[in-house]
Structure formats: structure tokens, C-alpha cells
Backbone as a ProteinNet text record, in pm:
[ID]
protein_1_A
[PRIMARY]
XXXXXXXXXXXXXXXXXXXXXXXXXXXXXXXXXXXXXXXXXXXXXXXXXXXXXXXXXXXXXXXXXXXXXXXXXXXXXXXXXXXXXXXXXXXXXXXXXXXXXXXXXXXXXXXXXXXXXXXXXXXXXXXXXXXXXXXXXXXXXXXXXXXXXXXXXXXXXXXXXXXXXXXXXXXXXXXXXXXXXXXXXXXXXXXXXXXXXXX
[TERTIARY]
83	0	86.3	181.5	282.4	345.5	429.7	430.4	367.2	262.9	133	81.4	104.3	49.6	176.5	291.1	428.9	409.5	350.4	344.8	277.8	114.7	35.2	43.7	130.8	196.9	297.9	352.8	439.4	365.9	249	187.7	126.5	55.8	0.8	98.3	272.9	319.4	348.5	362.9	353.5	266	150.6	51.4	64	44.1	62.2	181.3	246.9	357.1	347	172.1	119.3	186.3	230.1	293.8	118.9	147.4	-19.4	-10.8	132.8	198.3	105.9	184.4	139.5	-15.6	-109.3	-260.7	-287	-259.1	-303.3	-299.5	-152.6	-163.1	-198.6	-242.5	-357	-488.8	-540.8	-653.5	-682.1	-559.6	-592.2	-568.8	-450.4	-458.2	-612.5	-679.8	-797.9	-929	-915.5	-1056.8	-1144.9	-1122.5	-1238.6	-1256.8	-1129	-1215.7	-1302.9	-1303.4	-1354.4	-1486.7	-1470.5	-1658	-1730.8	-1701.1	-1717.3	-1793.5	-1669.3	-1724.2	-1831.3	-1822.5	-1946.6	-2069.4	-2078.9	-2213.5	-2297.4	-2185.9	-2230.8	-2347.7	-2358.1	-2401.6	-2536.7	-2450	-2564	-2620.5	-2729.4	-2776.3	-2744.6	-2681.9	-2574.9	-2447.1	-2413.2	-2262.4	-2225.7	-2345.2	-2330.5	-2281.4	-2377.2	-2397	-2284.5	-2198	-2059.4	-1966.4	-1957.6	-1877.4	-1843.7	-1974.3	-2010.2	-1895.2	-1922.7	-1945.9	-1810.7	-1720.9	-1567	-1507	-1559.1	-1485.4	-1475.1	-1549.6	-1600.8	-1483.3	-1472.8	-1411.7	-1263.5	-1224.4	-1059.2	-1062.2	-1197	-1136.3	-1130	-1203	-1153.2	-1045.5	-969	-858.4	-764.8	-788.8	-655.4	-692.2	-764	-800.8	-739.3	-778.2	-691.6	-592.2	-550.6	-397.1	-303.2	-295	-170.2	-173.6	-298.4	-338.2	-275.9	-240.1	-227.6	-137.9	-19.9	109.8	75.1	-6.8	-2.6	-64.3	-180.7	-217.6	-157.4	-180.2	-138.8	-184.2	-315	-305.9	-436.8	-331.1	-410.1	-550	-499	-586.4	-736.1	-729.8	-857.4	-880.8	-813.2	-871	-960.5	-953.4	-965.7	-1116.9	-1120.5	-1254.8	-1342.7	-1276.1	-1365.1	-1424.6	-1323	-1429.8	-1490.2	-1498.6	-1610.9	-1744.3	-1741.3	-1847.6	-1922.8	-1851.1	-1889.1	-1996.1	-1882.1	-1993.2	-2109.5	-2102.1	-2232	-2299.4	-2268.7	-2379.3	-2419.6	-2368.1	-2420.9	-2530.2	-2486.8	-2574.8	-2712.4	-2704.4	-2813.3	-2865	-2868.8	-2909	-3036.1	-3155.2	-3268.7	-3341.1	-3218.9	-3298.5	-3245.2	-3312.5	-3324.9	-3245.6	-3217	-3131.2	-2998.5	-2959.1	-2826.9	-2902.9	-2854.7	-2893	-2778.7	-2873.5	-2773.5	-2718.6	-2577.1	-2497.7	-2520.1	-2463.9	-2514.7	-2353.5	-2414.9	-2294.3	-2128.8	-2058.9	-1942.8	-1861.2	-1816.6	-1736.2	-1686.2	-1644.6	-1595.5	-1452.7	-1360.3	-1215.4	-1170.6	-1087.8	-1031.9	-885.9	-978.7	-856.3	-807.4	-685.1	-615.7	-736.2	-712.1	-826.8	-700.6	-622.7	-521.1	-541.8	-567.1	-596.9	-660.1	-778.9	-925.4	-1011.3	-1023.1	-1059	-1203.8	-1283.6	-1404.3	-1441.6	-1481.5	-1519.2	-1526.9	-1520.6	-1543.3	-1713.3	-1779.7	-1942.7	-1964.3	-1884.6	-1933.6	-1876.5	-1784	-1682.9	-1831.6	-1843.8	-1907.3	-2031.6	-2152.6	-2248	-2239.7	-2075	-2093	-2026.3	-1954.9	-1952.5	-2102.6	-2196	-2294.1	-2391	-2367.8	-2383.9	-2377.4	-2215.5	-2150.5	-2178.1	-2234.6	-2237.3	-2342.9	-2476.4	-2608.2	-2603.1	-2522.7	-2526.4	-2487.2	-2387.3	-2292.8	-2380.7	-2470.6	-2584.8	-2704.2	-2736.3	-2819.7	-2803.3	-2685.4	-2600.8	-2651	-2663.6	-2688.3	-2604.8	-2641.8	-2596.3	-2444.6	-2451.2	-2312.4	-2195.7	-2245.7	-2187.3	-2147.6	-2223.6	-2180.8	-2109.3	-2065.8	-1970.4	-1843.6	-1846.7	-1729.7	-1642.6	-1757.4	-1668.8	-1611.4	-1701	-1632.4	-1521.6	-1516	-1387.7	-1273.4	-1244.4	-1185.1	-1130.3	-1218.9	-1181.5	-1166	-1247.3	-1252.7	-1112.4	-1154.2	-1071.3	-894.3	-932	-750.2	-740.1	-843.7	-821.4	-846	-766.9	-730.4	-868.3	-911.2	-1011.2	-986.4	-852.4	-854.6	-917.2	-894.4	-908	-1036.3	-1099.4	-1289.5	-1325.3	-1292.8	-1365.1	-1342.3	-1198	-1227.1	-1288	-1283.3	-1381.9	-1552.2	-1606.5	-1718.1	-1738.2	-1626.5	-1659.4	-1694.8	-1683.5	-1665	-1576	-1598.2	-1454.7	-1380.9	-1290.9	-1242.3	-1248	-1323.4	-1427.8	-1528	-1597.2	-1729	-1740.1	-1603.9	-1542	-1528.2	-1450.5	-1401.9	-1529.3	-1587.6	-1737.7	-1831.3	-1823.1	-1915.8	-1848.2	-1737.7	-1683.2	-1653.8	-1636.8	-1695.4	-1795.1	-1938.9	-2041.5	-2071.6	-1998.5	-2061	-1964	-1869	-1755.1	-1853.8	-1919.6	-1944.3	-2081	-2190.7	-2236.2	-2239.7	-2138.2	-2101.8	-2057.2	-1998.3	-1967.3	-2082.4	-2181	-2288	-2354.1	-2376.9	-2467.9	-2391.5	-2292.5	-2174.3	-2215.3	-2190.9	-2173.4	-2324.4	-2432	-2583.5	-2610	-2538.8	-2494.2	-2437.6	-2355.1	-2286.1	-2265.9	-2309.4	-2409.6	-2274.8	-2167	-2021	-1901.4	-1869.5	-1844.4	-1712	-1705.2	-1543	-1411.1	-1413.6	-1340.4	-1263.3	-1356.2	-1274.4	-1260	-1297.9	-1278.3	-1148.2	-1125.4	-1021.6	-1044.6	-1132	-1191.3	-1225.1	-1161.2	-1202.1	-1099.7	-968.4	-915	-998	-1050.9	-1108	-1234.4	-1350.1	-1449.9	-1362.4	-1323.3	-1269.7	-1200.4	-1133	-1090.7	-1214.8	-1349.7	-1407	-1500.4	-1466.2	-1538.8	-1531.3
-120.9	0	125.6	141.7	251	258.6	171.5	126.8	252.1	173	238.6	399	419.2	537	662.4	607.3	680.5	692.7	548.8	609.4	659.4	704.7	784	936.4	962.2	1090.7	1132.7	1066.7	1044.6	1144	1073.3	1103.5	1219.4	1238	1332.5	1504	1480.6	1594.7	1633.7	1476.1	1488.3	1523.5	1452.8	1560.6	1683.7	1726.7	1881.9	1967	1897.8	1972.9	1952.5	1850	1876.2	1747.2	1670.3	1484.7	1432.5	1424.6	1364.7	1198.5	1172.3	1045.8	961.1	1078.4	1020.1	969.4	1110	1147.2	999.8	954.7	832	727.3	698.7	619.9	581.8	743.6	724.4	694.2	737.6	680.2	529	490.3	299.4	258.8	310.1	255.6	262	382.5	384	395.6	419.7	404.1	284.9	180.4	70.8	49.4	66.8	76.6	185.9	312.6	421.3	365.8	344.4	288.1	217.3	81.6	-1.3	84.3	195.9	225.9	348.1	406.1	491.7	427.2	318.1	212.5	216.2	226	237.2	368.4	466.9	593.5	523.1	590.8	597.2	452.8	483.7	331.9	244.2	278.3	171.3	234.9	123.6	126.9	292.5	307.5	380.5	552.9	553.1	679.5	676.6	541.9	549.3	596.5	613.3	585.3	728.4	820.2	953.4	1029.6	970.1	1033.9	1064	936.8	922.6	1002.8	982.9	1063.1	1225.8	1255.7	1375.7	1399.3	1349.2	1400.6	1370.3	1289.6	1301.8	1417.2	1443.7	1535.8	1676.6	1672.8	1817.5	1791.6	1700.3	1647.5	1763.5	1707.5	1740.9	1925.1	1964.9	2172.2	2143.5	2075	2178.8	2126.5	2080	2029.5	2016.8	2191.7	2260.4	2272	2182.7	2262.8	2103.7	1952.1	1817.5	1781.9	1867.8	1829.4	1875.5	1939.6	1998	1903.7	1783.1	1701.4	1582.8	1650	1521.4	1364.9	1292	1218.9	1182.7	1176	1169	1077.6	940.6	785.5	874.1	905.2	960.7	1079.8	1156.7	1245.7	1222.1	1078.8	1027.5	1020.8	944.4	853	943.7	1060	1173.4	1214.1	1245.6	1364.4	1287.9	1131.4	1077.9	1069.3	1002.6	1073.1	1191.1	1297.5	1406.3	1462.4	1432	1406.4	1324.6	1211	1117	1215.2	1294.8	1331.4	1437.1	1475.8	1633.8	1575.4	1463.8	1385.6	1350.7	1284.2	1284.6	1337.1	1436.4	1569.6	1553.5	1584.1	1551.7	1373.7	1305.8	1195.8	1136.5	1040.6	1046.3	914.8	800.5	713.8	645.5	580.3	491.4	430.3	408.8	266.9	178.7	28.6	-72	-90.9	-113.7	-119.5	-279.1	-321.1	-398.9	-495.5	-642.5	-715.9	-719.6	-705.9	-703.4	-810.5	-764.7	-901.9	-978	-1118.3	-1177.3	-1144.1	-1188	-1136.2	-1289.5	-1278	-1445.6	-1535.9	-1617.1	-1701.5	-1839.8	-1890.4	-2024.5	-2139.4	-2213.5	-2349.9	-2404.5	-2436.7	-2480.6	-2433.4	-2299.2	-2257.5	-2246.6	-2326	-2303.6	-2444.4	-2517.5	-2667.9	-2679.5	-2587	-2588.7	-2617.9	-2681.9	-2638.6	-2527	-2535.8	-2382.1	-2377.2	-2460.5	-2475.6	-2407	-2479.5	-2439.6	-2281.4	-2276.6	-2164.3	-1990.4	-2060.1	-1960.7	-1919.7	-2081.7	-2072.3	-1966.4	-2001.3	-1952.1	-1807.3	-1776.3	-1624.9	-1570.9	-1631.5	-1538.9	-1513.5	-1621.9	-1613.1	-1557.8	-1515.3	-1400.2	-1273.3	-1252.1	-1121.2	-1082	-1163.4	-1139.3	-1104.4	-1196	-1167.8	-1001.2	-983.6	-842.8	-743.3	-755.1	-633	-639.7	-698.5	-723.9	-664.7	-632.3	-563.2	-419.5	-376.4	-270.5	-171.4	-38.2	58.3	69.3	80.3	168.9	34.1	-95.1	-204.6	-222.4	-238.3	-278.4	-217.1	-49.3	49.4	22.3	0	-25.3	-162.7	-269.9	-370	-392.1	-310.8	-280.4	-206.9	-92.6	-1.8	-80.7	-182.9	-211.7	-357	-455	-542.1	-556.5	-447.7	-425.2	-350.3	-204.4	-134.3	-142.5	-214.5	-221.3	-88.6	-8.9	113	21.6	133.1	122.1	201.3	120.1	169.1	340.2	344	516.6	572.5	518.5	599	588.2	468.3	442.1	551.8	605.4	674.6	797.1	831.6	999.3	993.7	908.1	910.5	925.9	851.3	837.3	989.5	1076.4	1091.1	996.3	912.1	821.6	814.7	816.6	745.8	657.7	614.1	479.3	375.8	357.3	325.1	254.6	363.6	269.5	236.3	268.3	198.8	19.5	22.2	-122.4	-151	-173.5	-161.3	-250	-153.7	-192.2	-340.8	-292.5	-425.8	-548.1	-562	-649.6	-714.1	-618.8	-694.4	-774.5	-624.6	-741.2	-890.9	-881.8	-1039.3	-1139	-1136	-1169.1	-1227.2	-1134.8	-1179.9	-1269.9	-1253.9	-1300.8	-1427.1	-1439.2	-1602.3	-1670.7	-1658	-1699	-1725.8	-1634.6	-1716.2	-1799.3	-1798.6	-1859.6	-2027.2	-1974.7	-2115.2	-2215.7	-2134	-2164.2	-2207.9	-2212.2	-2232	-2327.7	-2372.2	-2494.4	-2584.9	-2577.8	-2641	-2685.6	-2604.6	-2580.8	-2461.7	-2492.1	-2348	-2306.8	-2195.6	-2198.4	-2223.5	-2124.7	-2083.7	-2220.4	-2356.5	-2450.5	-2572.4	-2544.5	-2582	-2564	-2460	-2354.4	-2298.9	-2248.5	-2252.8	-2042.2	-1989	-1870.6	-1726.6	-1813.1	-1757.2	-1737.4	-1912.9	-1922.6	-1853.9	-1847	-1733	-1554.1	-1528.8	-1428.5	-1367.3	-1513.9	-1494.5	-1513	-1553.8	-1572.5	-1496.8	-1345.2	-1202.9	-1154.6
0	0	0	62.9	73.5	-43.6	-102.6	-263.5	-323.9	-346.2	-444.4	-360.4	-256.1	-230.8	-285.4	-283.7	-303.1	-479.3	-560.3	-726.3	-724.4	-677.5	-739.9	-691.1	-587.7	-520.3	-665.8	-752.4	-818	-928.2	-978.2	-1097	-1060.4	-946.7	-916.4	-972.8	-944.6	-954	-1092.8	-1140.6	-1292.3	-1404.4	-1326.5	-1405.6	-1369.7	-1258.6	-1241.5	-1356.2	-1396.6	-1434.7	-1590.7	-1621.4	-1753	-1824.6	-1731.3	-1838.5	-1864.6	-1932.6	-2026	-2027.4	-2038.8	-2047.2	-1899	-1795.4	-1618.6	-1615.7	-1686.5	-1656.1	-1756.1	-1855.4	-1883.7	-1811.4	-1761.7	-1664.8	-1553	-1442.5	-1362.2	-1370.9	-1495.6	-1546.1	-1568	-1625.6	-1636.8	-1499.9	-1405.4	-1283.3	-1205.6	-1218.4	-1115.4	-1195.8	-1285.7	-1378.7	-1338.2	-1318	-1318	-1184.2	-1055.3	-919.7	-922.9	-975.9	-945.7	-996.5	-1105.3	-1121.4	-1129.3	-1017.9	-934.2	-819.9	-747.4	-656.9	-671.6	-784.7	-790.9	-849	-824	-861.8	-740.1	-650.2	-520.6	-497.4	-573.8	-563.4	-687.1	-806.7	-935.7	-985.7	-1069.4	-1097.4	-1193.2	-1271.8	-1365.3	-1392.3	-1501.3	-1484	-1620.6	-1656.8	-1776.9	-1672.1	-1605.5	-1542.3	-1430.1	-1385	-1314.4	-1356.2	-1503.3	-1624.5	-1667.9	-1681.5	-1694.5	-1602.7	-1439.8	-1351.5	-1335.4	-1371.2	-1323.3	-1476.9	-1583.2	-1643.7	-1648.8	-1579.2	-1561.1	-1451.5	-1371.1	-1241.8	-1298.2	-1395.1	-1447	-1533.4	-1642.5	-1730.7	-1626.5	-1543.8	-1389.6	-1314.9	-1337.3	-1258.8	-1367.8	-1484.5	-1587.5	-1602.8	-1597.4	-1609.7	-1474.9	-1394.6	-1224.5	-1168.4	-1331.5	-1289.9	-1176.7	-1175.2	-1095.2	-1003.9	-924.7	-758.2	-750.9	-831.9	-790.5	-688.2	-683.3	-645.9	-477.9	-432.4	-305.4	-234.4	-313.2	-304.9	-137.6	-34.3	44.7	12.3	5.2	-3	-157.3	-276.2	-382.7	-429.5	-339.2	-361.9	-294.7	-126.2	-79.6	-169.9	-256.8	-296.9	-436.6	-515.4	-611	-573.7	-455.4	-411.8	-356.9	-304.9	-263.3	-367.4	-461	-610.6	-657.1	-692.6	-739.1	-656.9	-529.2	-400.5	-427	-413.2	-448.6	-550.2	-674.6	-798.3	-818.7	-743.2	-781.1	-660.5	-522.6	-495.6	-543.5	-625.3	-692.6	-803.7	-863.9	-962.7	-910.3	-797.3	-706.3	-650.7	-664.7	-557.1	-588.8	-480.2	-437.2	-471.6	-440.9	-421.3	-239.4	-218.6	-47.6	-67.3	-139.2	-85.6	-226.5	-169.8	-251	-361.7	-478.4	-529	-512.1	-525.6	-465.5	-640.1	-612.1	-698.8	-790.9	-890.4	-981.1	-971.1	-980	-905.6	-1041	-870.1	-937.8	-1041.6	-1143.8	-1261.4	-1127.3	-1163.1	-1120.7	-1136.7	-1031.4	-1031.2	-1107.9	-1220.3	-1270.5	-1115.6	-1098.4	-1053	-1120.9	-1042.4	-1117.1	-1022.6	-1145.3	-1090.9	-1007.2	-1021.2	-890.2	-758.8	-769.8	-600.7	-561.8	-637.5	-602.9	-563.8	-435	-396.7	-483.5	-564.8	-599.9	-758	-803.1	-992.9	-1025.2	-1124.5	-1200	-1170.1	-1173.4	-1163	-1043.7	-914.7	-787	-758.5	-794	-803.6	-851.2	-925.5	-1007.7	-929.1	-890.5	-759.3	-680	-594.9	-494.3	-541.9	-591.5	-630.6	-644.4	-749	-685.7	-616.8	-517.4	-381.2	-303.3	-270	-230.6	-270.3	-386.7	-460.9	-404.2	-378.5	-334.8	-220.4	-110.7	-25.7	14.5	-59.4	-22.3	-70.9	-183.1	-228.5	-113.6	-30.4	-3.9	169.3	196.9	305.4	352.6	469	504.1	393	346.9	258.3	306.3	426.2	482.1	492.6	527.9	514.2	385.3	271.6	181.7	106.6	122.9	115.9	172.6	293.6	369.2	348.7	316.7	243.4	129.6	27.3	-142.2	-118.8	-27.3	-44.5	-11.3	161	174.9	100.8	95.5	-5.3	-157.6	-193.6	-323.1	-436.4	-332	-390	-305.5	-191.7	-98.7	-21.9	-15.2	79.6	233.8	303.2	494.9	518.6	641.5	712	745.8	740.3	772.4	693.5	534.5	392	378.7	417.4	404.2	491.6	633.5	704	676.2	611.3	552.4	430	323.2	217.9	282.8	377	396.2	507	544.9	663.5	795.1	798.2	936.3	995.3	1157.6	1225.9	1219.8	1192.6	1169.7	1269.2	1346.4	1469.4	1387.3	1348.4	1279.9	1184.8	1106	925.4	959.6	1122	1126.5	1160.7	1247.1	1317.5	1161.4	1095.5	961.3	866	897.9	806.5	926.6	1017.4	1120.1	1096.4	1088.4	1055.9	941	842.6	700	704.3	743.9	726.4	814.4	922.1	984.6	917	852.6	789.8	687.1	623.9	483	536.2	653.8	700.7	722.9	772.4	873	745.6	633	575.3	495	433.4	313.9	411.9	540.8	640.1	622.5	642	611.2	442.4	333.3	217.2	170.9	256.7	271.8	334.3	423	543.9	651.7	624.3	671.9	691.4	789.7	841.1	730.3	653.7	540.8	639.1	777.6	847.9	881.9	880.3	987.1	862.5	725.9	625.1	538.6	616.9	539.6	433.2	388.5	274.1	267.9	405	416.5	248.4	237.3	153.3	14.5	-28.9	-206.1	-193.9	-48.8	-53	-118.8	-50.8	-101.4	-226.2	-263.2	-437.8	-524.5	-415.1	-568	-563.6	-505.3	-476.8	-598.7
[MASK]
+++++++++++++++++++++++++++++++++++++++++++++++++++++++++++++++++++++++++++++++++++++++++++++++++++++++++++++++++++++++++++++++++++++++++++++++++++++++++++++++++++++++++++++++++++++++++++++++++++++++

């Protein structure tokens, strides 16, 4: 994570300084979490799509303010937030987001068929749409996108108290029923890693 928080600090100054080269490459780096996570807001993937390009082509006009940028990743996830709520403005709740592609894994590391594999992915998927609003936010950001509970609670405004709090529950959930699913617990199966690859 430090890694990756140190390159996109990187690009950030580079775009500022107008590399077009960089601004492409932040775009392929965060383009498809970004509208993943603004699904979370708007109601398809068309109007996620809108939303995030909108907020890069305002990235690249306000170039020059990038480099002052303390922490660029929360500032990414903020302006899309932002924008989907300006998009939404006068409506009263979330739409639930539309399930995520499957991530590809190796059939070697996976004890399941591709058949069952697939089942229970969207299994999992249901389960996770089907999650309190603020839960199912807090678990896309952190498992999804690899943000720290710090970064979920200044994106959301939350404490990072009730960032962990939320993703507590949903894991917790997501076991209990995965467990009610299989009529076996993953955890004592070992089976808690291939649930997760096959998010």
C-alpha cells in the first residue's frame, strides 16, 4: 500500500507539471475501481462511467493545484463521491450497486469447480448487495478497492471506529450465511481464503 500510495503521489506531480503520459496512466490505474465504486451511488454502470470521467477530465483543467495534493488515492474517491452526490441531488437514498465481474482465478488454487466456483460467487455477490448501505460500502472499499479503514472513514466521513465496526459486521455476515450455504463453516474448512478470491 505505501508502494502504491508513493506512485500515485508520483503522478500526481507529474501531471501537475502537464505529463499527459502520467494522466493516462492514472486513469488505467484507477478508472475501473472508481466505477465499481461509484455504482455504489448511481444506478448503472453507464452513469458510473459519466461520472468518473467527468471528475478526471476536472482532474486534468486543475492540474496545478495536484502536487499539493497530500493524499491523492482519498482524494480520487472523494471527487467521485462528491460528484455522484451532486448527480443525485434531491434523491433520499443509494442505489444498490449492480454485481461485481468476477475477479479471474487459477483453478489450482481453487478446492471448488469452476461450476461451484461460479455458484458460490454469486452467492456471495447477493449476499454483499443485499447488506446494510453503509456495510456494503465499507466492504467494497476495503476489499474491493484495498483502501485502509482510515481511507474508508475519511472518504465516507466516518470514524475509523465505525469503518471497522461496519466491516466487522458485513464479514461476519457473509460467514454466517456462506456457512448456512454450505451447510459448513469456510473458516474450519479452510476454505475462508477461495471465498474471497471468488469475490
Amino acid at each position: 500500500m505505501q508502494q502504491k500510495e508513493h506512485d500515485i503521489k508520483q503522478l500526481f506531480r507529474e501531471i501537475s507539471a502537464g505529463n499527459r503520459y502520467a494522466f493516462d496512466a492514472l486513469f488505467r490505474l484507477y478508472y475501473t475501481n472508481l466505477v465499481h465504486f461509484a455504482k455504489n451511488y448511481v444506478s448503472d454502470t453507464g452513469h458510473a462511467e459519466e461520472v468518473v470521467s467527468d471528475v478526471f477530465v476536472r482532474l486534468w483543467f486543475n492540474r496545478e493545484t495536484l502536487a499539493s495534493i497530500s493524499n491523492p488515492q482519498v482524494y480520487l474517491f472523494i471527487s467521485v463521491k462528491n460528484r455522484c452526490l451532486k448527480v443525485l441531488r434531491g434523491t433520499s437514498h443509494i442505489v444498490s450497486m449492480e454485481e461485481y465481474k468476477e475477479k479471474s482465478t487459477e483453478t489450482a488454487e481453487n478446492p471448488l469447480s469452476e461450476m461451484e466456483r461460479k455458484e458460490l460467487s454469486a452467492k456471495l455477490h447477493a449476499i454483499i448487495n443485499a447488506l446494510p448501505e453503509q456495510q456494503r460500502l465499507v466492504f467494497n472499499m476495503i476489499k474491493q478497492n484495498s483502501l485502509t479503514a482510515k481511507q474508508a472513514a475519511e472518504i465516507l466521513q466516518l470514524s475509523p471506529r465505525t469503518v471497522e465496526t461496519h466491516l466487522y459486521k458485513a464479514v461476519k455476515q457473509l460467514e454466517q450465511e456462506i456457512t448456512d450455504y454450505l451447510g459448513y463453516s469456510p473458516k474450519k474448512k479452510g476454505m475462508k481464503r477461495m471465498i474471497m478470491l471468488a469475490l
